[in-house]
C-alpha positions in Angstrom: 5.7 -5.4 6.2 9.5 -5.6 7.3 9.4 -6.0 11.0 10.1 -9.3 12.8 9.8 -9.3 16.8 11.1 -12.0 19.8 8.7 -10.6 21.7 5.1 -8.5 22.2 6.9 -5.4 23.2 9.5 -5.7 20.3 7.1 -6.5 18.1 4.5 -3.6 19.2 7.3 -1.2 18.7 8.9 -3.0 15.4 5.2 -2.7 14.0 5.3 1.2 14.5 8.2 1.4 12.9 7.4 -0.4 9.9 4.1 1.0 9.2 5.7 4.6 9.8 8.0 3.3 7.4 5.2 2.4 4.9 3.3 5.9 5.2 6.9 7.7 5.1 9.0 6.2 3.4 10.5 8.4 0.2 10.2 8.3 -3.4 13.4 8.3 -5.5 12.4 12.1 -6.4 11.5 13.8 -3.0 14.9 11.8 -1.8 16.9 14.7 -4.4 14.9 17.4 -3.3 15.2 16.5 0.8 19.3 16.5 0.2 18.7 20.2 -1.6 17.0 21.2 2.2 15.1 24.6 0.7 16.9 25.6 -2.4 13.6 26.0 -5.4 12.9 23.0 -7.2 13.1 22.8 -11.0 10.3 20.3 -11.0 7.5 21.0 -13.7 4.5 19.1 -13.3 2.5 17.9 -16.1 -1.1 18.0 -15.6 -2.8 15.1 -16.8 -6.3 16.0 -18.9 -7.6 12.7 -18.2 -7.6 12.2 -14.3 -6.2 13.6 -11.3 -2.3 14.5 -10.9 -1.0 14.4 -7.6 1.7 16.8 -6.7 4.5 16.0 -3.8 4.8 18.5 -1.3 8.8 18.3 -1.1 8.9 18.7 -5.1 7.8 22.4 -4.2 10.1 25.7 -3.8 9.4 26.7 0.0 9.9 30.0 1.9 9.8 31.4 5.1 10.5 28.6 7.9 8.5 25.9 5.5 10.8 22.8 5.5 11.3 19.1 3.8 10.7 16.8 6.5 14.5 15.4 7.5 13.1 11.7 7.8 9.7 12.2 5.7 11.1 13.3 2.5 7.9 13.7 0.9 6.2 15.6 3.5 6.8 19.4 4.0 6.3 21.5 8.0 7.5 24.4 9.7 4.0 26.6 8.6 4.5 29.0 11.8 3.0 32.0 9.7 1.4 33.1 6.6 4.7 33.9 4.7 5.4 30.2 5.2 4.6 28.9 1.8 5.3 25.8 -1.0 5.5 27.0 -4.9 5.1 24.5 -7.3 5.4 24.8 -11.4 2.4 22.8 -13.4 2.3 22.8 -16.9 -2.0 22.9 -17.9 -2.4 21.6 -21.6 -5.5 24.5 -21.5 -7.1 26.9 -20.0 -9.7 25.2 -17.7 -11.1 25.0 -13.8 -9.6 22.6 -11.6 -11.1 20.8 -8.5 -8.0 21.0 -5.7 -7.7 18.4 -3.4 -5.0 19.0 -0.2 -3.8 15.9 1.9 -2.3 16.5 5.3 -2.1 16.1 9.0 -3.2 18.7 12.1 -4.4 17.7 14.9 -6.3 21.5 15.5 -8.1 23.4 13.0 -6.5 25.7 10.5 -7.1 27.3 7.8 -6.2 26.2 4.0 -4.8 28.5 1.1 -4.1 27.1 -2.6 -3.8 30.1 -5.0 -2.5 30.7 -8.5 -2.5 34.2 -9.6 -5.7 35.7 -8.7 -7.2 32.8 -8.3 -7.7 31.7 -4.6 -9.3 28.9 -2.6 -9.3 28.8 0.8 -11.7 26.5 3.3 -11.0 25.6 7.1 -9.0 22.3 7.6 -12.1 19.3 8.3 -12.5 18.4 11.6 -11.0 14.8 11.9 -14.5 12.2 13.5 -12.6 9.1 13.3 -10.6 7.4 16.1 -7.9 5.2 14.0 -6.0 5.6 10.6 -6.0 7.3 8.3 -4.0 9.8 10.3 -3.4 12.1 7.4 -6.1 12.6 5.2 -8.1 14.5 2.1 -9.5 17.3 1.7 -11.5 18.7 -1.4 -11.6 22.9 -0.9 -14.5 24.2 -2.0 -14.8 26.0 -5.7 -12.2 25.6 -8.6 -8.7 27.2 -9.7 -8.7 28.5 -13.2 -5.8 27.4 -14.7 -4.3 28.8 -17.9 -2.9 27.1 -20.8 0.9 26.6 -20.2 3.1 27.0 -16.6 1.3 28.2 -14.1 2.5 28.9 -10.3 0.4 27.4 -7.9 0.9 28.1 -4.0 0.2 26.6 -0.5 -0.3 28.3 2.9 -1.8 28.1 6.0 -2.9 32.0 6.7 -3.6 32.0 10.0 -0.9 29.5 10.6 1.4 30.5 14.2 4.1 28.3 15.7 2.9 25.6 17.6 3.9 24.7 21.3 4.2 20.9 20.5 4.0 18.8 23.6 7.1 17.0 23.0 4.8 14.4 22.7 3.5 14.6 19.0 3.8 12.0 16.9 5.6 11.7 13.4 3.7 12.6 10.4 1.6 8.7 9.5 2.4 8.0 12.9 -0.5 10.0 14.7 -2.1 13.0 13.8 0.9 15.5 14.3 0.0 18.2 16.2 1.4 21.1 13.7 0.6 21.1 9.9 2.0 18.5 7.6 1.6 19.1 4.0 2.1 16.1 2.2 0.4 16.6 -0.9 -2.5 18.7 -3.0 -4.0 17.1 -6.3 -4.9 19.0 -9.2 -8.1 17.5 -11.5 -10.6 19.0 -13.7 -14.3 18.3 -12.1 -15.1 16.6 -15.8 -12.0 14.8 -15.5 -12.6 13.4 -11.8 -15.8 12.2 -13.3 -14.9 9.9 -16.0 -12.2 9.0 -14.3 -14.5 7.6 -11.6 -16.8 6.0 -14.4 -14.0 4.4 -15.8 -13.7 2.8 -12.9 -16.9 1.7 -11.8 -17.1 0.5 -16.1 -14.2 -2.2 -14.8 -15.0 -2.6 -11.4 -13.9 -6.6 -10.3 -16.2 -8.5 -8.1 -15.2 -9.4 -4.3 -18.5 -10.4 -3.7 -17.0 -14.1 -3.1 -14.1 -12.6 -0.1 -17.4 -11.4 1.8 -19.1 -14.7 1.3 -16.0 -17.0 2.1 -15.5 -15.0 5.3 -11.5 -15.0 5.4 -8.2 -16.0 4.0 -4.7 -16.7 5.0 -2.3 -13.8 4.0 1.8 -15.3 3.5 5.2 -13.1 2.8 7.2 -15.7 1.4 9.6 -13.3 1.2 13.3 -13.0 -0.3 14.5 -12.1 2.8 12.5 -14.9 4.8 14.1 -17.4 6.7 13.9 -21.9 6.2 12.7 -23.9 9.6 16.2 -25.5 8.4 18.1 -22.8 6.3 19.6 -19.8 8.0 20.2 -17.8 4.9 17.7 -15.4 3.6 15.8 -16.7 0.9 17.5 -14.3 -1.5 20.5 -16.2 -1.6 18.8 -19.3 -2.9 16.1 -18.1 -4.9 16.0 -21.0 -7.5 16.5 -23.5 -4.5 13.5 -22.1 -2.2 11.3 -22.1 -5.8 12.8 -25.9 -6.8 12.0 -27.4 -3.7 8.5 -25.8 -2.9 6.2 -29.0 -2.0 2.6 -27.7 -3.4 0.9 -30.0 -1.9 2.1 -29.7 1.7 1.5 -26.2 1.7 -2.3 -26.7 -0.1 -3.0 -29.2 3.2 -1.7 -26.6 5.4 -3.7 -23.9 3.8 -6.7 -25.8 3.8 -6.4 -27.0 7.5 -7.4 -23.3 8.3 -10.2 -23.1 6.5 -9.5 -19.9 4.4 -11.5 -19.4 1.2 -8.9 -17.8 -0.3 -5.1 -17.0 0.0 -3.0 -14.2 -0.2 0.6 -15.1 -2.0 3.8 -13.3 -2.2 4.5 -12.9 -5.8 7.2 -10.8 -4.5 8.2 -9.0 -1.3 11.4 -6.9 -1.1 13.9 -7.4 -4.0 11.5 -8.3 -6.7 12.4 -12.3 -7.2 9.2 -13.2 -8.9 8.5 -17.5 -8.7 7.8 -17.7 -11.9 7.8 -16.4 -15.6 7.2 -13.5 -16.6 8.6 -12.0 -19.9 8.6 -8.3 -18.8 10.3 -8.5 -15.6 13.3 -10.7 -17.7 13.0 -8.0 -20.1 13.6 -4.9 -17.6 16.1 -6.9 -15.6 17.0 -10.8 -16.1 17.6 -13.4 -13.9 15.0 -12.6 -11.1 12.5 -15.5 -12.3 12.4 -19.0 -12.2 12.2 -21.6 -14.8 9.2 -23.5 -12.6 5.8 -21.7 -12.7 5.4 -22.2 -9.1 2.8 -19.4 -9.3 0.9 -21.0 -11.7 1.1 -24.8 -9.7 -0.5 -22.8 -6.6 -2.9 -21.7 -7.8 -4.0 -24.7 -9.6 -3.5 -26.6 -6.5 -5.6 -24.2 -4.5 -8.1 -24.5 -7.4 -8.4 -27.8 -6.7 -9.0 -27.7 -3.4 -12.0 -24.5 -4.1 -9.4 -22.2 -2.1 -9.0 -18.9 -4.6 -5.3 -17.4 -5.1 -4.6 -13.4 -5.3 -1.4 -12.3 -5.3 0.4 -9.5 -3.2 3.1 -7.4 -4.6 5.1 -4.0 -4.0 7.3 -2.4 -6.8 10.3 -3.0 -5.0 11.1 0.1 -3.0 13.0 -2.2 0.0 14.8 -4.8 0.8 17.5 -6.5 -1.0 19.7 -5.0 -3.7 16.5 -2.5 -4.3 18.4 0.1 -6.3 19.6 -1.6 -9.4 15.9 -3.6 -9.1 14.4 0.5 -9.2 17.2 2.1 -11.9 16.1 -1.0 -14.0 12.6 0.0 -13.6 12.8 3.2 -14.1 11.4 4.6 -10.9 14.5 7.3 -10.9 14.1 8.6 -14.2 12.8 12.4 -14.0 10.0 11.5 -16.2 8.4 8.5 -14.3 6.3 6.7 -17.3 8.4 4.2 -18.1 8.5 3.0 -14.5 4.5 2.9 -14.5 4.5 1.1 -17.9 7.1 -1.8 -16.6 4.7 -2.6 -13.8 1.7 -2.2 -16.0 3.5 -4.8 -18.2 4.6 -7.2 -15.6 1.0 -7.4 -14.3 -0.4 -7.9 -17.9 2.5 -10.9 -18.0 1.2 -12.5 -15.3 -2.6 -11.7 -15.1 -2.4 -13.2 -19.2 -0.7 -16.3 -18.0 -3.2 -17.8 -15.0 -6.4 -15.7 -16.3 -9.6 -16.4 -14.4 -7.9 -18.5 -11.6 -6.0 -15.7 -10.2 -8.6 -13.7 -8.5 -6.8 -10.4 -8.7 -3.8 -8.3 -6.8 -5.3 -7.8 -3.6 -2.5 -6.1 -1.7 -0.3 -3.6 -3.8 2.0 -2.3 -1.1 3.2 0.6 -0.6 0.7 2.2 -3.5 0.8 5.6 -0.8 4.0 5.9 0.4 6.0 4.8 -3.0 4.1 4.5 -5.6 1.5 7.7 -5.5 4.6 10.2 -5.4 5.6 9.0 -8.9 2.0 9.9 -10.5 1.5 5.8 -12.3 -1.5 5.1 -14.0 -3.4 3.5 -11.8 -6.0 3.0 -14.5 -3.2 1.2 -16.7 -2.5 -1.6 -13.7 -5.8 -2.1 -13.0 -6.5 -3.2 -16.6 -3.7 -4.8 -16.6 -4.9 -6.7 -13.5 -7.7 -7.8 -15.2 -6.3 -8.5 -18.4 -6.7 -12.4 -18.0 -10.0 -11.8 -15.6 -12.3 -8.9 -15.7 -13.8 -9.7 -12.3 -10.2 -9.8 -10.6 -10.0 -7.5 -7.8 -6.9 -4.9 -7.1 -6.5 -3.6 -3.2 -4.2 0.0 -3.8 -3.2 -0.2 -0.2 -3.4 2.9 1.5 -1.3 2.4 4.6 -1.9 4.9 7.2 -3.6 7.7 4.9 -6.4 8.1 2.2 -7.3 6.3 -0.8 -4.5 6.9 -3.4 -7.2 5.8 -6.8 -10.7 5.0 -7.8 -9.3 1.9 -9.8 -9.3 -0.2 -6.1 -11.7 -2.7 -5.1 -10.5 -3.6 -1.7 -10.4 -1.2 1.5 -6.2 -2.5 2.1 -4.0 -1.3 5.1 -1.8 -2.9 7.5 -3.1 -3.5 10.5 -0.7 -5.2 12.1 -1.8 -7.7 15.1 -4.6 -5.3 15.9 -7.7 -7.1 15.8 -9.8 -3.7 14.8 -13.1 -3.3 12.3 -13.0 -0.9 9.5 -15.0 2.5 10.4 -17.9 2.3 8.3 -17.9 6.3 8.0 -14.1 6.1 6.3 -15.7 4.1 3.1 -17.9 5.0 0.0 -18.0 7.6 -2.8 -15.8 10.4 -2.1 -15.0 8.9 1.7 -11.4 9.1 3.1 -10.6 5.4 1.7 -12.9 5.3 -1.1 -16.1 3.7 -2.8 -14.4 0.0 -1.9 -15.2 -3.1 -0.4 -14.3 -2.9 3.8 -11.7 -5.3 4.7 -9.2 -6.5 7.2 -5.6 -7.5 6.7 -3.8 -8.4 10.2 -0.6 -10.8 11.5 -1.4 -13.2 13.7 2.5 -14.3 15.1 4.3 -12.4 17.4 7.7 -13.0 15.1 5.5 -11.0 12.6 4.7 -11.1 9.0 7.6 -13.2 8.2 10.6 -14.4 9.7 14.0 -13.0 9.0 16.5 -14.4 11.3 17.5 -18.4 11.7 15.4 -20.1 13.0 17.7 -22.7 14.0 14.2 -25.9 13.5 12.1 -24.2 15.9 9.1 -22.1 16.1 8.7 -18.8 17.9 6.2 -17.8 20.6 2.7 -18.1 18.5 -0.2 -16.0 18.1 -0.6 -12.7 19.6 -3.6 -12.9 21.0 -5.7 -15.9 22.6 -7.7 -18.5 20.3 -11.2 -16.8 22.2 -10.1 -13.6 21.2 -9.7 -14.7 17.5 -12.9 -16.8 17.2 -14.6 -14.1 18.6 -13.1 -11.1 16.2 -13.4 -14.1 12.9 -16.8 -14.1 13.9 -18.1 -10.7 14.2 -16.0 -9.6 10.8 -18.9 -12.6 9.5 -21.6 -11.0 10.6 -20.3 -7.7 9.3 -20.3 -9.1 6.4 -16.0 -7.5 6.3 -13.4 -9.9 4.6 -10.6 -10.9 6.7 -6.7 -11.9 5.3 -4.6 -12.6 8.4 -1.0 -13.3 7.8 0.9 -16.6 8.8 4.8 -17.0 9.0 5.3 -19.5 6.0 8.3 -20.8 6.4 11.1 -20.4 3.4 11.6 -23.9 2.9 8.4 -25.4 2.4 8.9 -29.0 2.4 7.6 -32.1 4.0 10.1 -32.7 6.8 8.8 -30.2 9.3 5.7 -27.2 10.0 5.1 -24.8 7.0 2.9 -22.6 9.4 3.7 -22.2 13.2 1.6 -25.4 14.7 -0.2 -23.1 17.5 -0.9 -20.6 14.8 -2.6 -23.8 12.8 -4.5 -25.0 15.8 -5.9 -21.7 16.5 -7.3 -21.3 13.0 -8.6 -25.1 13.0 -11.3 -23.3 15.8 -11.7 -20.7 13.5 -12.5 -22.6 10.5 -15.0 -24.6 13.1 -16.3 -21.6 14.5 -17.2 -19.7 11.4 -17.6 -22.5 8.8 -19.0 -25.0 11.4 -17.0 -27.8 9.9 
């Protein structure tokens, strides 16, 4: 969530941008194999026996007039015929019958080839019935792919696939639906496999029964490149400061002057400077936490106060100084466990340390566009998650496409200022955004999610919409029973001597809290 605006129109088109970004943006692999435009890639995949392995479109040899997306690295186009084609290598640890999954984008219907030797599945692309995101989705083709022991060739084309007279008008791949095929991925699972891994996670499933029954929570990006009300320099530059001089108790009041049930806290947001201890991000790459457990002192505070704390992080794919942060991680490595491992770690660290008070990770960004590509175990961060709490909750955010995992409890995209409800026919078993709980996460300043310019002791233009509008939309997500985390700029400096929140924001959620918790 990296775009700021000055005004509506800048911020309309500074939202696009950034949740393009989010759906687009490349993973340290696909960025090598974009540079090597069609040359074949020496990628082998490793099919995993327990679960589903998803398999990157741009990791693939192409032919014909298939091409790596200059701008969506991941995401492979140019299917004007049948000879147009992406070739990927999997390694099967035996022989066995695998379900195929394809996710992609077309605005008209085509039709959908995944072969390996003479075995072929083929099934007409689904015809989109939703109005809004995702705008690339799944699609499970009908029968299995025998696989045999050891590499295998597995191939992708559209057969009746012709160039397409674009309109000019057709929009990027996670933008819109895009108008000719976009291949950005096919997943490769055994149907027993699929199961368990689905039983597994309904065996672990966390509880968010309480986000439906406290109605809504305040969502903050306290972020390392946010700005103070009285400090021009991004926060990166005085991490230790900006943790030192947090006042808990002034932002607690704040918080609880909106009446949110629960808050949404940047454990970290672009950089990876975490505001806290935690053992295993010192150990990947020291000096990015702090001595104070301000973590820990919000959340008691909050505690306090009944208010419940979950955290939001991303892995640190943007932002400030993000390649050393991802070398240290491991994300570049060719073989991507250790990356998954150091985040499964961190979040054992952490959910170990505040246990049942911290109520889960309920936004993981960028779990699509960054994280999927690299093939984590999302069942290995979800325990870790709940290491400290079984009932915490994780939100895999799925930005503008489908579900990337069954370990998710919470239905978590970017909505931007759009006051929207979820479509009801997007969620449940085998649904475009999974078996999770429906929810809402939304900005309510026009500067954004955060503020990353000076802002010189003054407060930008306010709320997007008007305080009607958002009494009335805080009111129906009630009644539909659909948990709601909107966003306020917090301030970097959060102290005593001016507003941690934007006051008009704070005035317009004091009707809220009246509106929907009559007090």
């Amino acid at each position: 969530m990296e775009y700021q605006s000055k005004t509506m129109k800048n911020h309309r088109m500074k939202t696009w941008s950034y949740l393009l970004l989010a759906a687009l943006i490349p993973s340290a692999t696909s960025v090598t194999f974009a540079q090597e435009a069609n040359q074949s890639s020496t990628k082998v995949y490793q099919l995993r026996p327990d679960g589903v392995t998803a398999i990157i479109a741009s990791n693939g040899a192409l032919s014909g007039n298939a091409k790596r997306h200059s701008r969506s690295s991941n995401v492979v186009h140019g299917f004007d015929s049948p000879q147009d084609t992406v070739t990927w290598t999997v390694n099967v640890p035996q022989d066995d019958e695998y379900v195929v999954d394809v996710l992609y984008s077309k605005q008209e219907q085509a039709e959908l080839e995944v072969s390996s030797g003479d075995s072929v599945l083929t099934a007409p692309s689904i015809i989109r019935t939703w109005d809004y995101r995702p705008f690339f989705w799944r699609q499970e083709l009908p029968g299995t792919m025998h696989l045999k022991a050891g590499e295998n060739q597995i191939t992708f084309r559209v057969p009746d696939a012709k160039p397409v007279a674009t309109s000019g008008r057709s929009p990027r791949f996670g933008q819109g639906v895009t108008e000719d095929f976009h291949l950005f991925s096919i997943e490769l699972g055994t149907a027993a496999a699929r199961k368990a891994e689905v039983e597994r996670a309904k065996a672990i499933r966390g509880d968010a029964s309480w986000m439906i029954e406290g109605k809504y929570g305040i969502f903050v990006h306290w972020s390392s490149q946010s700005r103070g009300f009285n400090i021009g320099e991004k926060r990166a530059d005085w991490f230790q400061k900006s943790v030192e001089m947090f006042d808990v108790n002034v932002f607690a009041d704040a918080v609880e002057r909106t009446g949110a049930s629960w808050i949404t806290f940047t454990a970290t947001h672009q950089g990876f400077y975490w505001p806290g201890p935690n053992a295993a991000i010192d150990k990947v790459a020291p000096g990015r936490t702090a001595e104070r457990d301000l973590l820990g002192e919000i959340i008691d505070e909050l505690d306090k106060r009944g208010i419940a704390t979950l955290f939001y992080l991303h892995t640190g794919y943007n932002g400030y100084d993000p390649k050393v942060w991802r070398e240290a991680l491991g994300a570049n490595d060719p073989d991507t466990k250790r990356f998954s491992d150091n985040i499964e770690a961190i979040l054992r660290d952490c959910s170990l340390r505040y246990g049942e008070k911290l109520k889960g990770f309920g936004y993981m960004d960028g779990a699509l566009a960054w994280d999927y590509p690299l093939n984590p175990s999302w069942e290995g961060w979800a325990r870790a998650i709940k290491a400290g709490n079984p009932n915490a909750v994780v939100g895999l955010s799925t930005n503008r496409g489908p579900a990337v995992s069954p370990f998710s409890e919470l239905g978590v995209t970017d909505g931007g200022s759009e006051l929207r409800q979820p479509d009801p026919q997007l969620f449940g078993p085998g649904k475009q955004l999974g078996d999770v709980t429906p929810a809402w996460w939304c900005l309510m300043d026009r500067d954004g999610w955060f503020i990353n310019r000076p802002m010189n002791a003054k407060w930008g233009p306010g709320p997007v919409h008007s305080t009607e509008e958002y009494v009335d939309f805080f009111k129906r997500m009630a009644e539909a029973k659909i948990p709601v985390t909107i966003n306020l700029v917090l301030t970097a400096d959060v102290t005593d001597d001016h507003p941690v929140f934007n006051p008009e924001c704070i005035a317009v959620m004091e009707e809220v809290r009246k509106a929907v918790h009559g007090k």
